[in-house]
Structures are given as structure tokens and as C-alpha cells.
C-alpha positions as CSV (number, residue, x, y, z in Angstrom):
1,X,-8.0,-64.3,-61.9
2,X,-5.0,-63.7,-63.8
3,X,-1.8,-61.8,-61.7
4,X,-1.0,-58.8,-62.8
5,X,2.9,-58.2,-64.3
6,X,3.8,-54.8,-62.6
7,X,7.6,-53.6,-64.0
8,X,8.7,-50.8,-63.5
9,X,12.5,-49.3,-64.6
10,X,14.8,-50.1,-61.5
11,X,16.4,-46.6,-62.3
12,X,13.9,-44.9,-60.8
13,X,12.5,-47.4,-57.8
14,X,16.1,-47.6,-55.5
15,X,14.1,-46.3,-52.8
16,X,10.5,-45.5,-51.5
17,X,9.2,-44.0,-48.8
18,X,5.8,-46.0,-48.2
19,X,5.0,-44.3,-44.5
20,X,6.3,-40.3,-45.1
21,X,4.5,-37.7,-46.6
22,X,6.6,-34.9,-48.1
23,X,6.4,-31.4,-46.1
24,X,7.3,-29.3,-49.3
25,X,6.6,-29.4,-53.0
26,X,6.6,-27.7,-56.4
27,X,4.3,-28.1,-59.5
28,X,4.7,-30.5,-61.8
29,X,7.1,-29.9,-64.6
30,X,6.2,-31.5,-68.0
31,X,9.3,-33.2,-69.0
32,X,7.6,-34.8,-73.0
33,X,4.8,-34.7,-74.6
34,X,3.8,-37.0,-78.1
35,X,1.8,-39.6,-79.4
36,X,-1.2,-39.2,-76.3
37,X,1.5,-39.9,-73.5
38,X,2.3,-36.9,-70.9
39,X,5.2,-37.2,-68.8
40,X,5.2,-35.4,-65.3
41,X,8.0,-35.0,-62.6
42,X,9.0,-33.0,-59.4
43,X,11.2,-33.2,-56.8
44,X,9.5,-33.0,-53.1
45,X,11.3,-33.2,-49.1
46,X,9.8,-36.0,-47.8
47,X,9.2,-35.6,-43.8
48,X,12.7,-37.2,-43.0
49,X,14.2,-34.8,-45.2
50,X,14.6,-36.8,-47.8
51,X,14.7,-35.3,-51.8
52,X,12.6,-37.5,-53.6
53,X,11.5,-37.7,-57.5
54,X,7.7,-37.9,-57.8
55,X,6.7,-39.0,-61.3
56,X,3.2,-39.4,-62.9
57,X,2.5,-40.3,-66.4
58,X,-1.0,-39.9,-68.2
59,X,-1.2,-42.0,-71.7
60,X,-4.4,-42.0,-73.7
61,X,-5.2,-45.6,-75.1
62,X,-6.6,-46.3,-78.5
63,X,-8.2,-49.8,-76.9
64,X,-10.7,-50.5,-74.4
65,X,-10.0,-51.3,-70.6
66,X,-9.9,-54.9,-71.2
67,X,-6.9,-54.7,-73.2
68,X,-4.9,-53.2,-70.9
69,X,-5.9,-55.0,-68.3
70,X,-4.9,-58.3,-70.3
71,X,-1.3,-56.7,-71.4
72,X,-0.6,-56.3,-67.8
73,X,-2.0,-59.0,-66.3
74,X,-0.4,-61.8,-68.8
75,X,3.6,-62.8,-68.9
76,X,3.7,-63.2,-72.4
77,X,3.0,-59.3,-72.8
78,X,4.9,-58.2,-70.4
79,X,8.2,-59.7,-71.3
80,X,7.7,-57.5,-74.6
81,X,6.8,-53.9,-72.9
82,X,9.0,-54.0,-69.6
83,X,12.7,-52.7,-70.4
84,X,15.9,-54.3,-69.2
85,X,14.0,-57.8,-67.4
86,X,15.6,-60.4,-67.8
87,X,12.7,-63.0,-65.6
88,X,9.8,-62.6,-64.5
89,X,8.0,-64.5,-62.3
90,X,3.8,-64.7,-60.7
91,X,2.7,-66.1,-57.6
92,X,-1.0,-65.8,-56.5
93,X,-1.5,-65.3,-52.8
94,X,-5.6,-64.4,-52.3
95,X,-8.2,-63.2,-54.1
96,X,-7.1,-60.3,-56.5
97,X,-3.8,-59.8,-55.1
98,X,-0.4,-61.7,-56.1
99,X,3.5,-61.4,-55.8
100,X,5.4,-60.7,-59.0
101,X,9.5,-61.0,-59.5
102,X,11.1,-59.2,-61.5
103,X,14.9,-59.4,-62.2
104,X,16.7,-56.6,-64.2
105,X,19.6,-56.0,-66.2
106,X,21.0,-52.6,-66.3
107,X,24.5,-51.1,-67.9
108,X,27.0,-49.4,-65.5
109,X,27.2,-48.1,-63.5
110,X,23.7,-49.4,-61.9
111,X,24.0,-53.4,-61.0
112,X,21.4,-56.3,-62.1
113,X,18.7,-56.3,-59.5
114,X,15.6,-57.9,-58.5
115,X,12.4,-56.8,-56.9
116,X,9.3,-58.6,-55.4
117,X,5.8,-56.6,-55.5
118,X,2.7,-57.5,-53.9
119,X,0.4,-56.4,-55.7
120,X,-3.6,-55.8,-55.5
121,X,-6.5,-55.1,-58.4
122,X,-9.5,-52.9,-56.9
123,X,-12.2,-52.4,-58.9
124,X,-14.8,-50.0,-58.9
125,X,-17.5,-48.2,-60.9
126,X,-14.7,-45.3,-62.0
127,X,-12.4,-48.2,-63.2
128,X,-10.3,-50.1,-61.7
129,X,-6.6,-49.3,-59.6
130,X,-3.9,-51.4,-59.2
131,X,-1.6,-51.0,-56.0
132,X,2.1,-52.1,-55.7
133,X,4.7,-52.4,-52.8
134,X,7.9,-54.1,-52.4
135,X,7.7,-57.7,-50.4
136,X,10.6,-59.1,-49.3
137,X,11.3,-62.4,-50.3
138,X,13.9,-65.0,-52.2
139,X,10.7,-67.6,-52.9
140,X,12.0,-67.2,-56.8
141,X,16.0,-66.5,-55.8
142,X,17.1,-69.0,-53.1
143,X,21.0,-68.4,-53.0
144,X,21.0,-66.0,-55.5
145,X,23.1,-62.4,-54.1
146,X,21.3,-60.1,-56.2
147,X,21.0,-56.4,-54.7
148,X,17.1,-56.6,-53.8
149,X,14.6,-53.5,-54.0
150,X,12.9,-52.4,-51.2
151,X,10.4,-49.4,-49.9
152,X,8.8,-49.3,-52.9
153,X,4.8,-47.9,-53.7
154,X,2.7,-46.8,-56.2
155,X,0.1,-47.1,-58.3
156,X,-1.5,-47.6,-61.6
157,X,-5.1,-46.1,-62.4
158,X,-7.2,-47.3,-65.4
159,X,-10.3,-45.5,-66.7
160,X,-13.1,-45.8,-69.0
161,X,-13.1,-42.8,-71.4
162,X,-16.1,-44.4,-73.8
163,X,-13.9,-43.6,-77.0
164,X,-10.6,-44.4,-75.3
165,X,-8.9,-45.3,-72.4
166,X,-6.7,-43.6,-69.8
167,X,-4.0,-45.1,-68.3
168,X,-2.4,-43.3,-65.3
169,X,0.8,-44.5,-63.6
170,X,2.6,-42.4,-60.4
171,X,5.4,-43.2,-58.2
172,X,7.8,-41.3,-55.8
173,X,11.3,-43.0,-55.6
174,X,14.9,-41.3,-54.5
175,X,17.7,-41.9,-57.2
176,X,20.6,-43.8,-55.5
177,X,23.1,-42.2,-53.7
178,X,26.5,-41.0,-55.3
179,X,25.1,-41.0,-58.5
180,X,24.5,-36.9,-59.9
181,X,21.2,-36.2,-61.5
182,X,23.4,-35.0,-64.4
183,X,23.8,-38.7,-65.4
184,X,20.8,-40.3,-63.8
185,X,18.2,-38.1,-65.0
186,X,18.8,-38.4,-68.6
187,X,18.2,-42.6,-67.6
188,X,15.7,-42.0,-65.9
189,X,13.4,-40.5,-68.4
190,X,14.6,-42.2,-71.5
191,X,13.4,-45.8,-69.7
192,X,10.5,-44.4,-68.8
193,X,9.8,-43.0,-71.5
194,X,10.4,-46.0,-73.8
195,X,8.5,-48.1,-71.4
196,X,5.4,-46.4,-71.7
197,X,5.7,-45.8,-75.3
198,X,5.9,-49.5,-75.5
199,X,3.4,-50.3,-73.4
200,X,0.8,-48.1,-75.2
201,X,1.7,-50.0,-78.4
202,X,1.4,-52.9,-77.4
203,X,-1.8,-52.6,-75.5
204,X,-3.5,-51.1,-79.0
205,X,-1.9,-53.6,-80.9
206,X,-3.8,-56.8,-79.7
């Protein structure tokens, strides 16, 4: 089995809450729209009172399954798609699942980080679902002080459309603190943004 690449842009991943549900929500607000991508965001009070950014994207693929599965599961893609990594690093653990480090490079005022994500590939009838979390861990950093990620979750869903493909991604994060959403925001959706414009390219492209 091939271990999957999962990156995701550090500006929106400071923080997840795996084990709280949130106790108050509004719909989701449809920040762009272009070129078969849909980009989705709210804000929701987690149970701890917590404000935190929930964030979905839909993005209609011009390729079957296969090919996405191979962009993401292959270092040689992912390198290419991801924004801001500067290494990456796999480590298979068991059957479908594996450990992936990622170490980013951001402009002030956030500072280079790294992240560790165990990951796992279900597959069913519907298509197949990839599931992420944070795993702490220096197995690829041994006296390195890099600022590490942690409490992060999510998911990316991949589905058989017969003429296309749909790639889903979602994710609840809280932005970091003493940063205002009036300079973070604008950040956060550019990277995104770009990232999953560049994904989609480069999953049609081989």
C-alpha cells in the first residue's frame, strides 16, 4: 500500500478539538466559487466555548478516483500541490494507515512548524475516506525546536461520480490566539484556496 501525503495549510490547523462537539452553529457561508471548486466556512462554539472555523471544500475532478488517490498518496506529487512544505516525510505503521511529517514554512508573523498525522484509508462501496489526526512524535525531528501541531482532525472524502470525480475535504481548526481575523482570514482562504486549486490541477494533469 502506498501512505498517503495528507498537507494541509498550517494557517488554519493551530488547534483542533478532536473530543468536543460544538453546542451552536450557523450555515455555511460560501466564501468562492470557480473552476468546479466550492469553498465553505462557518464559525461554530465548540462545548468548551471555544470559537472555532469549520471549513469544507467540494471540488469536482476531471480524472477518475485512481488519480487522486495516487496524487495523494505519492511524495513526488505532493511536494508540488502542498503550499509552504518545506519536508515531508512517510512512515507506514499497519495495514492502511501510516504517519506523515510535514514541516512548513510560513511569513510573519506565523513561525515554521511541523506536524505529524496518523493517518487511515477506509474503503467502501461509496468510495473511499481518508481520516487524519495529529500524533505526537520527533521520529523525523530528534533535537529539532520546531513549534509542533497538535489536536488536529479531519477528513478527506473521495467519490465515484461515473463522468467525474468528487473530492471533499472538511476540518474544524481555531486560528491562533492574538492574531485578528482581519489579518488571518485573508491567509487563510488565499492558502486554501491555492492549495486546492493546485491540487485539482495536478490530479487531472497526470
Amino acid at each position: 500500500m502506498n501512505a498517503f501525503l495528507i498537507s494541509i495549510p498550517i494557517y488554519i490547523l493551530t488547534f483542533f478539538f478532536i473530543s468536543a462537539t460544538d453546542t451552536s452553529s450557523t450555515d455555511f457561508q460560501l466564501i468562492k466559487k470557480g473552476d468546479g471548486i466550492s469553498f465553505y466556512e462557518r464559525w461554530i462554539t465548540m462545548k468548551n466555548g471555544t470559537k472555532s472555523r469549520e471549513v469544507k471544500f467540494t471540488i469536482e475532478i476531471n480524472a477518475p478516483t485512481k488519480n487522486i488517490l495516487e496524487v495523494l498518496t505519492k511524495e513526488e506529487y505532493g511536494e508540488k500541490w502542498n503550499e509552504n512544505t518545506l519536508d515531508y516525510k512517510i512512515k507506514a505503521t499497519e495495514n492502511q494507515s501510516w504517519i506523515s511529517y510535514i514541516r512548513y514554512s510560513f511569513p510573519f508573523p506565523l513561525s515554521d512548524r511541523e506536524c505529524y498525522l496518523h493517518n487511515q484509508l477506509i474503503e467502501t462501496e461509496q468510495g473511499s475516506t481518508i481520516l487524519f489526526r495529529t500524533e505526537e512524535s520527533r521520529i523525523f525531528s530528534k533535537g529539532e525546536d520546531l513549534v509542533q501541531m497538535t489536536g488536529l482532525k479531519g477528513r478527506w472524502e473521495i467519490i465515484d461520480k461515473r463522468d467525474h470525480s468528487l473530492l471533499r475535504y472538511h476540518i474544524i481548526s481555531v486560528p491562533e490566539k492574538g492574531l485578528p481575523r482581519w489579518i488571518v482570514d485573508p491567509i487563510i482562504r488565499k492558502n486554501l484556496w491555492t492549495t486546492m486549486e493546485t491540487l485539482k490541477s495536478t490530479i487531472e494533469e497526470i
